[in-house]
MIRO-232940 format. One record per residue (C-alpha): x, y, z. Coordinates in Angstrom, 1 decimal, m for minus. Example, Ala and Ser with C-alpha at 12.3 -4.5 7.8 and 13.67 -1.06 7.14 Angstrom:
VOFI,12.3,m4.5,7.8
VOFI,13.7,m1.1,7.1
//
This chain:
VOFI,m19.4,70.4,37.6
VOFI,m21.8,68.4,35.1
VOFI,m24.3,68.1,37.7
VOFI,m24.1,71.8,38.3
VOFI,m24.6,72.4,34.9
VOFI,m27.7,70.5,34.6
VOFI,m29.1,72.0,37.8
VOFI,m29.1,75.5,36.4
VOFI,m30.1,74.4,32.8
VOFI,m33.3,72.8,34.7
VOFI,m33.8,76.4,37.2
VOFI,m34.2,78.3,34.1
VOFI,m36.5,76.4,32.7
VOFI,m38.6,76.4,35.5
VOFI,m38.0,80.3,35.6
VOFI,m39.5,80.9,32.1
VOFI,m42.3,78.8,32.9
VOFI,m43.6,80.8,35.8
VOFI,m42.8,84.1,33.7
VOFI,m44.7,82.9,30.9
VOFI,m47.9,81.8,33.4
VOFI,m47.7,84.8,34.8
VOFI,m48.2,86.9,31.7
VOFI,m50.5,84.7,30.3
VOFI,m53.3,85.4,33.8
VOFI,m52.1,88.9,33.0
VOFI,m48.9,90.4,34.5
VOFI,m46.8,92.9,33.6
VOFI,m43.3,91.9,32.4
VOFI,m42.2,95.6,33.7
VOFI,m42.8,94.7,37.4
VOFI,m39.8,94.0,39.8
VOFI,m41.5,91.2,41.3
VOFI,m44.6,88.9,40.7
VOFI,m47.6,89.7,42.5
VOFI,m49.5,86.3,42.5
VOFI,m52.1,87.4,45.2
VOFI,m53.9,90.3,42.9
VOFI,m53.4,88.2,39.8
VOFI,m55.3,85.3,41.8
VOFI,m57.9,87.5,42.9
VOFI,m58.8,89.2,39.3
VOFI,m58.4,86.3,37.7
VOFI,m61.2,84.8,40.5
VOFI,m63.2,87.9,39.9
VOFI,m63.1,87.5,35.8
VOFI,m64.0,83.4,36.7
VOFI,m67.4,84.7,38.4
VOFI,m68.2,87.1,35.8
VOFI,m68.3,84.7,33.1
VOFI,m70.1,81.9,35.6
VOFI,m72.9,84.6,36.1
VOFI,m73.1,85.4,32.3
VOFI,m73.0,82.1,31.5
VOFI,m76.2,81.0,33.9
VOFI,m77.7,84.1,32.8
VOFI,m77.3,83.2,28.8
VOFI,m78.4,79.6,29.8
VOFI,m81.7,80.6,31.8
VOFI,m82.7,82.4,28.8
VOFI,m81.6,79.2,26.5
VOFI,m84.1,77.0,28.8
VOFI,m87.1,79.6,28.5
VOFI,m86.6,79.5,25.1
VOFI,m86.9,76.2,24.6
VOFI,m89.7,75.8,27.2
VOFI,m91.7,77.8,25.4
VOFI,m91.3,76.5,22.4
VOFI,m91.9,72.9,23.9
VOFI,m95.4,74.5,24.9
VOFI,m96.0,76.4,22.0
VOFI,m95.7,73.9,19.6
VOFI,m99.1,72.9,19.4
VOFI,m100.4,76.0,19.3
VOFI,m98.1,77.6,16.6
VOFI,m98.1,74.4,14.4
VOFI,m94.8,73.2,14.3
VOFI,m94.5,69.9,13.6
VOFI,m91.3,67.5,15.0
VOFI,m88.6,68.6,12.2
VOFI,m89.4,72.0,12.4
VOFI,m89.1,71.8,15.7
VOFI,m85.3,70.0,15.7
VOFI,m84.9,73.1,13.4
VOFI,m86.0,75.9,15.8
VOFI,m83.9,74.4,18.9
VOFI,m81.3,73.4,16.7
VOFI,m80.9,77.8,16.0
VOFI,m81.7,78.3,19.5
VOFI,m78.8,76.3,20.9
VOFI,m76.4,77.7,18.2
VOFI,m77.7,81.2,19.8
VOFI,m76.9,80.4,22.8
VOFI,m73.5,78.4,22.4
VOFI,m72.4,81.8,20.3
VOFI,m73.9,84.2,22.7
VOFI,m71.8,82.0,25.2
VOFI,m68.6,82.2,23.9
VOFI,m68.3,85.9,22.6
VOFI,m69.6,86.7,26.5
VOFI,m66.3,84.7,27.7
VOFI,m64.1,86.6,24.8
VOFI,m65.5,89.6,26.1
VOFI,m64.2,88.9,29.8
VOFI,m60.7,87.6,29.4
VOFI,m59.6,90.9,27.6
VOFI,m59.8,90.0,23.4
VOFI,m59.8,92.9,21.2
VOFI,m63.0,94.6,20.6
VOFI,m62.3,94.2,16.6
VOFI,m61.8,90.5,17.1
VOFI,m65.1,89.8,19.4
VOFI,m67.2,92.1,16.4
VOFI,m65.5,89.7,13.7
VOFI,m66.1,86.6,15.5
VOFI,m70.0,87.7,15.9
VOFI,m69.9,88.4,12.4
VOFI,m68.9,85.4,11.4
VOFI,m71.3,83.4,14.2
VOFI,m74.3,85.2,12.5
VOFI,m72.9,84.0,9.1
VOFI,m72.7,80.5,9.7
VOFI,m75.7,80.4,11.6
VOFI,m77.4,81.5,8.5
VOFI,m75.4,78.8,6.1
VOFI,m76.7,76.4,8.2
VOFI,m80.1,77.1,8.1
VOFI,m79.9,76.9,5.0
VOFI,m78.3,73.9,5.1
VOFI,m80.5,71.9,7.2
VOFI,m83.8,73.5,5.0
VOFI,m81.9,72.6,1.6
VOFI,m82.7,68.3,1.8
VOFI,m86.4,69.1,2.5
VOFI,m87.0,71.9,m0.1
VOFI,m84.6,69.6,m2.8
VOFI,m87.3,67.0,m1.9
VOFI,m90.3,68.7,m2.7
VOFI,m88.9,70.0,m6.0
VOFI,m88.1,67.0,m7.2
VOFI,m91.0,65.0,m5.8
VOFI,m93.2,67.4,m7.9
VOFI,m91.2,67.1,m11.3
VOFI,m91.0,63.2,m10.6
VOFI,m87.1,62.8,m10.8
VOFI,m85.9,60.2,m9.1
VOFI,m83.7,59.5,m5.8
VOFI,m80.5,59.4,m7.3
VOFI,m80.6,63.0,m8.5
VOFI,m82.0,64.1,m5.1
VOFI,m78.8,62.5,m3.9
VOFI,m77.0,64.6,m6.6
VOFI,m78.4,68.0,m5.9
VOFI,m78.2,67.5,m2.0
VOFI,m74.5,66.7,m2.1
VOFI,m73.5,69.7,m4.8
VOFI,m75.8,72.0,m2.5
VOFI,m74.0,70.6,0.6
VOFI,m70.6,71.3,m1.2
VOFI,m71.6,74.7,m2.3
VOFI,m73.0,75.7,1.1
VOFI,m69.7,75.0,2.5
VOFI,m67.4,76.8,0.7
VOFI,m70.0,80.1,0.9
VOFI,m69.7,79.7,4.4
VOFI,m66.3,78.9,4.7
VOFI,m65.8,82.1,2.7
VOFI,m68.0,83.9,4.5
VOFI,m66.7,83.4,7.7
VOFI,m62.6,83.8,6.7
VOFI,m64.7,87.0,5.1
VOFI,m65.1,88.7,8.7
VOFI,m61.5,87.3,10.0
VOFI,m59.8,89.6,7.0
VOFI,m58.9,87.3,4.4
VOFI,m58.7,88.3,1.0
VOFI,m61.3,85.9,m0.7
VOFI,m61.0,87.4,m4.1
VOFI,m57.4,86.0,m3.8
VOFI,m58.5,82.6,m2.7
VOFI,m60.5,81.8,m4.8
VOFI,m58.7,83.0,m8.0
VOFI,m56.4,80.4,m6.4
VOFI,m58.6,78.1,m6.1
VOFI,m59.8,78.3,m10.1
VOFI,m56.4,77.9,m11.1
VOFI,m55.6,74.7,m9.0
VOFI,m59.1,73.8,m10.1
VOFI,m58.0,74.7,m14.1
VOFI,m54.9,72.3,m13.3
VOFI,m56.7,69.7,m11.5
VOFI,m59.4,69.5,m14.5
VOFI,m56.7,68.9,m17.3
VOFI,m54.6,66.0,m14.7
VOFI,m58.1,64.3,m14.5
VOFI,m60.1,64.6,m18.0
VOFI,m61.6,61.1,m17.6
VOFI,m63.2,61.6,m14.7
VOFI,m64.5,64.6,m15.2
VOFI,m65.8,63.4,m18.3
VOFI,m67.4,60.6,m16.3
VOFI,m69.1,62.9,m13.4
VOFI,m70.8,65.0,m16.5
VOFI,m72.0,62.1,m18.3
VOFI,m73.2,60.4,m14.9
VOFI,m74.6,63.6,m14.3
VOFI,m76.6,63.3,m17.9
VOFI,m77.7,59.9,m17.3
VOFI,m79.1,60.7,m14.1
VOFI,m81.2,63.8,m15.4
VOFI,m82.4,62.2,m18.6
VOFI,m83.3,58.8,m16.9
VOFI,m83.1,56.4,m19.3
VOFI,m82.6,54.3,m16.8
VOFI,m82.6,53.9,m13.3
VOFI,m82.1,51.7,m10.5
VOFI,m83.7,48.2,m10.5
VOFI,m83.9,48.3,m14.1
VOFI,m82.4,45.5,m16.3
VOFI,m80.2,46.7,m18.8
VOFI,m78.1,45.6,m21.8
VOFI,m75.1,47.7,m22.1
VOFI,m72.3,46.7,m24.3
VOFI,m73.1,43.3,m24.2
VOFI,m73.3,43.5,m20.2
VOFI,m76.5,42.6,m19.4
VOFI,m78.2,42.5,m15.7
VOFI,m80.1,44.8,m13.0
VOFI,m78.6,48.6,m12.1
VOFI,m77.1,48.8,m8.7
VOFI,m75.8,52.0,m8.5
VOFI,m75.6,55.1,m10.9
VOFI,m72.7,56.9,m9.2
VOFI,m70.9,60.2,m10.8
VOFI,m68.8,58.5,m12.6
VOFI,m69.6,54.7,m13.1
VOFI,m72.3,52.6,m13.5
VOFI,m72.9,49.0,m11.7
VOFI,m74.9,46.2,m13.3
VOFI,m75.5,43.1,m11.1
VOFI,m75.4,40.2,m13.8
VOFI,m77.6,37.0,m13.5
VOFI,m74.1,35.1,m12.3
VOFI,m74.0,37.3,m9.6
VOFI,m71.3,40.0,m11.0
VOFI,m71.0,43.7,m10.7
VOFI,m69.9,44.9,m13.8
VOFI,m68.8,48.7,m13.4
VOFI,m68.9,50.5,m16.2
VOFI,m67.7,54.0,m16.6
VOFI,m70.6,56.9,m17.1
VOFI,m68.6,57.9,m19.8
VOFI,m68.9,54.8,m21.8
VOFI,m72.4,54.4,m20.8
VOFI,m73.5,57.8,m22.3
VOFI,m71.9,56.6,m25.6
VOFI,m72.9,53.1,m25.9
VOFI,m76.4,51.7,m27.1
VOFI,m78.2,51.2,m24.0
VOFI,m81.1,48.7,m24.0
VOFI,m83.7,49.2,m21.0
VOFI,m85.4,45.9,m20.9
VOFI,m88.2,46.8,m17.8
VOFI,m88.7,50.5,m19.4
VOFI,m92.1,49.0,m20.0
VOFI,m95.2,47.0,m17.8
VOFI,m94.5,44.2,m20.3
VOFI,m91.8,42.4,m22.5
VOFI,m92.2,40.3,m25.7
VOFI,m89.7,37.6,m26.0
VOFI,m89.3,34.4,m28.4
VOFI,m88.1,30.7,m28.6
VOFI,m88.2,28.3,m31.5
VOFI,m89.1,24.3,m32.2
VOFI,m89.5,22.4,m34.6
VOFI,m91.4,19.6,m35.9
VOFI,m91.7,17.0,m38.9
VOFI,m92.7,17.7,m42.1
VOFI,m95.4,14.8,m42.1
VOFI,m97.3,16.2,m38.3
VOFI,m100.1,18.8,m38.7
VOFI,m99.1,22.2,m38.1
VOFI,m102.3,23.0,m36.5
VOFI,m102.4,20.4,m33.9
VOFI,m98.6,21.3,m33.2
VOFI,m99.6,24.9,m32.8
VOFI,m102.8,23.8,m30.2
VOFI,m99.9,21.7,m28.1
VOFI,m97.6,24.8,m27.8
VOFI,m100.4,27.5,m26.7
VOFI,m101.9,25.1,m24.4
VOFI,m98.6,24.8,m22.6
VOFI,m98.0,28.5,m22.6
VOFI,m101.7,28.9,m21.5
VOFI,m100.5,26.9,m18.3
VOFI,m97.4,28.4,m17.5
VOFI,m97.5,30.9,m14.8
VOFI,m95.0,33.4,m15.8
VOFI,m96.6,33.8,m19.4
VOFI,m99.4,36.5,m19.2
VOFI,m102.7,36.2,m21.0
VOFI,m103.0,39.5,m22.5
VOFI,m101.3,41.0,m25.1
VOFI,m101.9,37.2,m26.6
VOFI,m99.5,34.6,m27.6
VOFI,m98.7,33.1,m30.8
VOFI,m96.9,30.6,m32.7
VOFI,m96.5,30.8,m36.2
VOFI,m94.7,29.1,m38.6
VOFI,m91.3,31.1,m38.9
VOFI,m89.3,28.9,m41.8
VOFI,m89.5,25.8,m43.4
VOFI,m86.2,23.8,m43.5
VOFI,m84.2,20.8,m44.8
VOFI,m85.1,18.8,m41.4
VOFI,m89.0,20.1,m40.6
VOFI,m91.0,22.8,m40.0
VOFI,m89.8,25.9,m37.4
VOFI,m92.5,27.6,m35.3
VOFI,m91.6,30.8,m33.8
VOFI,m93.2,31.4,m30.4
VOFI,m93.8,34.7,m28.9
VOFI,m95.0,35.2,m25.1
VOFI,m95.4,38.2,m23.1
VOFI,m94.1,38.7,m19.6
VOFI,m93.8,41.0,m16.6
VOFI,m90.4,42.7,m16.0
VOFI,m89.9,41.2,m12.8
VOFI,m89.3,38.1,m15.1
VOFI,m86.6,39.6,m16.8
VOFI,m83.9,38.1,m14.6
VOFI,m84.8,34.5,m15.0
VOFI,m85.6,34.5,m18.6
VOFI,m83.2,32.1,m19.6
VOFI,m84.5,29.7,m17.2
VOFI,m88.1,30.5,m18.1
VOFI,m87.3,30.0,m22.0
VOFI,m85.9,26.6,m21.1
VOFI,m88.8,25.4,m19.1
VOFI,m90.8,26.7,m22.4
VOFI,m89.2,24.3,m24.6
VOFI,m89.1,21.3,m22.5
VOFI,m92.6,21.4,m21.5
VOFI,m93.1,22.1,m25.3
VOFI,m91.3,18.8,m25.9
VOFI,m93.4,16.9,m23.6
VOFI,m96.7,18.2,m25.1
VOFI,m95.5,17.0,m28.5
VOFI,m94.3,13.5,m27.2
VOFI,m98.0,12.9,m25.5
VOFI,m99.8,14.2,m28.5
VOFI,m97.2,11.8,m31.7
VOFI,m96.1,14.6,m32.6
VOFI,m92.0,14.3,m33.5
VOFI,m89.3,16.7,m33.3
VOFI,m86.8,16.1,m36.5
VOFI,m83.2,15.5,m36.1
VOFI,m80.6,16.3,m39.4
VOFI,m81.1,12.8,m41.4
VOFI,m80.1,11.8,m44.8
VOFI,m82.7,9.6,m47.2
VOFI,m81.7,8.2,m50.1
VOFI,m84.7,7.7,m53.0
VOFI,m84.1,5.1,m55.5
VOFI,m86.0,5.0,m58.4
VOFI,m88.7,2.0,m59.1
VOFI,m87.9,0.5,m62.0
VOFI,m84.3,m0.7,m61.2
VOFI,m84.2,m4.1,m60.0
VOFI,m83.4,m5.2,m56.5
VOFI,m80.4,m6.0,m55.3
VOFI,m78.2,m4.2,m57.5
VOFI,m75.8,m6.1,m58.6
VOFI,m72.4,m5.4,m57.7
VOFI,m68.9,m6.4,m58.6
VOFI,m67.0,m9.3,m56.1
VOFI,m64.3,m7.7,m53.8
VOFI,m61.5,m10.1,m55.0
VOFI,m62.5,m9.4,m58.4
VOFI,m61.4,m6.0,m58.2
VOFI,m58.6,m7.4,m56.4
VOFI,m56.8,m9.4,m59.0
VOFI,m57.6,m6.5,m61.3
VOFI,m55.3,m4.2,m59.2
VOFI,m52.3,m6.9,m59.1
VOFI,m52.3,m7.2,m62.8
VOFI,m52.2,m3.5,m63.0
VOFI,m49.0,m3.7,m60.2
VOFI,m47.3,m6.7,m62.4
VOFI,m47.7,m4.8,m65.7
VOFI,m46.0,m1.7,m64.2
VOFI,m43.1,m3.9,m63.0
VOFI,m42.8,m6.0,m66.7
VOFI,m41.9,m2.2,m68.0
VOFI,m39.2,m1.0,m66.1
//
């Protein structure tokens, strides 16, 4: 009985399957029986219509693109513009290809006018897409903005170009748009309040990127993070420091902080100190300390060096030496002050010139006579057990 049971269950499935095939090649559920042999043969005759349409639509792809491919010399296009014109000309014929099968295996003539519709719109969204990087370019190339903000446009443009087309095309297919998209500003509305930060972040890296007080493969100083600029992204900042760390900042911060661009110019002023005795000649100490920046590499001869006398102190005499350098020196600047100073030193021990350390004289006047005299130890001594022995004879 169980077996039976299962046998049928199995027989009627296999009976709605060949009902539903048959419908779907396009039988008639109101016929007494299943005529296979007519179905077969339309649906053979429907198979080498489309075939013929479809060699048809792709001679006329090839001739296209033949004559283009000779043409192209003669009509000037160069190699994108030509990706561009056989790009179109293969959307053509893919579209031209697929409303020609619609139009075959019985689709409404509504639907096959909405879906050309919406072909001829997203044809044109993408020409416009594909021509949007190269006229961005231009643009920008001619103002003199930088890559980042070519990045910037290109995506937003991307983005927008999307959704117009998306739009667009849903347009032709009877969706309400209007609808959607009052939708959309409300989840947007929503979306904006659940993430203030970052949207305050993607403005203010949007700021940074159109003022360009900065850019990449500068060396900054921001709030005490100093190093090169990585990456200015929508919403954060990365600085490579000399010890090798990203530091991310958020744009946010960044627009509000003090910002110091240390390569903004073709040259950079910076300082170290020494120090020498109060008894060696400034002069000659001076001549030491140009002569070594004179033969240091890095240091550039023009705007000039100099080394003044900054502050005289309780243990010698501070010069104050300024250099010039490029910014690609920025980064090892530490390393390039300490080499300064050493070398500095050097000079200054081959020339008898000392460097003071803190030290204490004492001065005595000259008429007192040498040694002073002084009181013996145990004297003082015995004067401190008497004192003891009195204090004990009054209790």
């Amino acid at each position: 009985m169980a077996i039976a049971s299962i046998t049928e269950f199995f027989q009627e499935i296999i009976r709605d399957l060949h009902t539903s095939l048959y419908l779907a090649l396009g039988g008639s559920i109101d016929e007494e029986s299943f005529d296979w042999t007519s179905q077969a043969v339309e649906l053979t005759s429907t198979g080498i219509k489309i075939l013929i349409l479809l060699a048809v639509l792709g001679f006329f792809y090839w001739l296209a693109i033949y004559i283009v491919k000779k043409s192209k010399s003669r009509i000037r296009l160069n190699e994108r513009r030509s990706k561009i014109v056989r790009s179109v000309l293969r959307y053509i014929w893919i579209v031209a290809s697929l409303i020609a099968i619609m139009s075959q295996i019985s689709f409404e003539p509504e639907t096959i006018k909405a879906t050309a519709k919406a072909s001829t719109w997203a044809g044109i969204y993408y020409v416009l897409w594909t021509s949007s990087g190269q006229i961005i370019h231009k643009v920008l190339q001619h103002y003199g903005l930088n890559a980042s903000i070519e990045q910037l446009l290109k995506n937003i443009l991307s983005v927008l170009l999307l959704v117009l087309g998306l739009a667009s095309v849903m347009a032709q297919f009877g969706f309400d748009i209007v609808s959607l998209v009052a939708g959309l500003g409300i989840a947007g509305l929503a979306v904006g309040f659940a993430a203030q930060s970052t949207l305050a972040n993607f403005i203010a890296g949007i700021t940074i990127l159109l003022e360009q007080s900065f850019q990449v493969g500068d060396w900054v100083n921001i709030n005490d993070n100093e190093g090169r600029v990585v990456v200015i992204a929508l919403r954060t900042t990365h600085v490579l420091t000399r010890d090798n760390i990203t530091v991310i900042i958020p744009n946010s911060n960044v627009a509000s902080s003090e910002v110091t661009n240390l390569t903004s110019k073709n040259f950079i002023r910076f300082d170290v100190r020494v120090r020498i005795a109060f008894e060696d000649d400034i002069d000659n100490a001076r001549k030491e300390i140009l002569q070594v920046l004179t033969d240091n590499d890095v240091v550039l001869n023009r705007p000039e060096t100099s080394a003044t006398v900054d502050e005289i102190g309780e243990y010698g005499v501070f010069f104050i030496v300024r250099f010039w350098v490029k910014p690609a020196a920025v980064a090892r600047m530490p390393k390039i002050k300490e080499g300064l100073i050493e070398d500095i030193k050097r000079a200054f021990d081959a020339a008898n010139i000392s460097t003071p350390y803190p030290h204490m004289r004492l001065l005595m006047p000259k008429d007192v006579d040498y040694p002073i005299a002084t009181k013996p130890f145990a004297t003082t001594t015995q004067l401190v057990t008497e004192a003891v022995s009195l204090k004990k004879d009054d209790k």
